[in-house]
N, C-alpha and C positions, 0 to 999 in steps of 0.2 A: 196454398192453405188459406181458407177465409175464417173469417169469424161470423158469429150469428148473427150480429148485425148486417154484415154484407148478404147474407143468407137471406137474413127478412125484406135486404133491398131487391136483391135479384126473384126472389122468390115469396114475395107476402103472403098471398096466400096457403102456399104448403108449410111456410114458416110458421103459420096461426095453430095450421093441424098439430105439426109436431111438437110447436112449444106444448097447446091442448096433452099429447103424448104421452109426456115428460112432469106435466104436473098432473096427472090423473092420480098418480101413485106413487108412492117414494122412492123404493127399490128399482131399480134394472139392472142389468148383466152387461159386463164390463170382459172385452177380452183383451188380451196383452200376448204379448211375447217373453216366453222363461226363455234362460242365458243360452239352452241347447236348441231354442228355436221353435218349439214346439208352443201350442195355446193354452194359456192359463185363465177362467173366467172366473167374475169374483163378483159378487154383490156389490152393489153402488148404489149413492143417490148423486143426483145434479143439481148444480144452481145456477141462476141467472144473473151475470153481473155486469150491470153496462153493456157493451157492444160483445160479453162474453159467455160463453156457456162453460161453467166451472165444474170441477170435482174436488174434492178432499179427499182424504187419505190420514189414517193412524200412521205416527211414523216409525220408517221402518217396514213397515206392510209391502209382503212381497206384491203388490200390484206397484206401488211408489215407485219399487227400488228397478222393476222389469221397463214401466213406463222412463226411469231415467238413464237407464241403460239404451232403450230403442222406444223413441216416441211415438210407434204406431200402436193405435189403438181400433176397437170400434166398439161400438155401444149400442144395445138393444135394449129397445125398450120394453116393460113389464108386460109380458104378454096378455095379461089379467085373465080372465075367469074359465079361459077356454071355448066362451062360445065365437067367438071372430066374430064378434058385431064391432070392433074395434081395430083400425088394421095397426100391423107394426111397425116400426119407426125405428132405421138400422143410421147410425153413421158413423164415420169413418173420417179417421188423419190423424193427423200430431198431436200429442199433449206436449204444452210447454209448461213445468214448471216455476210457479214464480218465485222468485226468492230474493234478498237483502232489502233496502229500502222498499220496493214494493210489496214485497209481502209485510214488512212491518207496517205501513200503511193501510193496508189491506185490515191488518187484524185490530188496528186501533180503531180505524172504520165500522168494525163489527163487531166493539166488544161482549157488548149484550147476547150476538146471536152464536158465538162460537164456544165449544168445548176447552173448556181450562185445557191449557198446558196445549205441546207442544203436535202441529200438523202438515201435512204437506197441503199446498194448493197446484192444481194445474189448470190451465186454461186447456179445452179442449179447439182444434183448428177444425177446422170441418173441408175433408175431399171430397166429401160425397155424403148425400142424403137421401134415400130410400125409405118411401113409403109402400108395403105392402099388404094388400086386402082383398077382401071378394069384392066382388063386383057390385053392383045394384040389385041386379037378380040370384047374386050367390052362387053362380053358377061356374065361375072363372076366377080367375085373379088381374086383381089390378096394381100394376107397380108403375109408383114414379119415382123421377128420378131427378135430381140437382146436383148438378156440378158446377165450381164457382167460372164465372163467367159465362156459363150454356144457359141457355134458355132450356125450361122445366119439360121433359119427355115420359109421354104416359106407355105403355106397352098391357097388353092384354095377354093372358096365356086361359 
């Protein structure tokens, strides 16, 4: 499991893309694992904290309670308008919940910007980072790819 930062070291410039991604739009598509195994997908936003790429959560919220039960996740980003002059931006791993003194520190750090009363935080870990899109000429698709410690691979289809 890496964190975004390791992400940006091994990979700067696809890091630039996706972060680009991820703040174009607020919303993306969040999947998790329900208790029977099966995919549960849920509306999300993300933030950027430090060496971290975060979520929140109401608590309580079956995404929270699925993510602390089995911490695979992966996240897609907002598709936006449909025409694919934009490509997608998939990734994959552990969320790690934060909690007791770092989360209390956490939320005195950001009084201003967070929602009264009571939340979950997770740090998202990154196994994998996928970019997919057309091509230049639109004619194909191009997907890259990151994984921590690989060196960045393009594939064509």
């Amino acid at each position: 499991m890496a964190t975004w930062r390791q992400f940006e070291d091994e990979a700067p410039e696809l890091a630039v893309i996706a972060r680009e991604r991820l703040t174009a739009t607020k919303h993306h598509v969040l999947a998790t694992l329900r208790m029977d195994g099966s995919p549960r997908v849920s509306g999300t936003e993300v933030a950027f904290e430090g060496e971290h790429l975060t979520l929140g959560s109401m608590p309580g919220a079956l995404k929270a309670r699925d993510l602390q039960r089995d911490p695979r996740y992966a996240l897609h980003s907002n598709p936006g308008d449909g025409s694919m002059t934009a490509p997608d931006l998939k990734i994959s791993g552990p969320a790690v919940e934060v909690v007791g003194a770092e989360f209390d520190a956490y939320r005195s750090g950001h009084e201003t910007e967070l929602p009264p009363g009571p939340f979950h935080l997770f740090r998202l870990g990154l196994d994998d980072v996928v970019l997919a899109g057309l091509n230049d000429t639109r004619t194909g698709m191009e997907i890259t790819l990151w994984r921590p410690g690989q060196h960045v691979r393009t594939f064509t289809r």
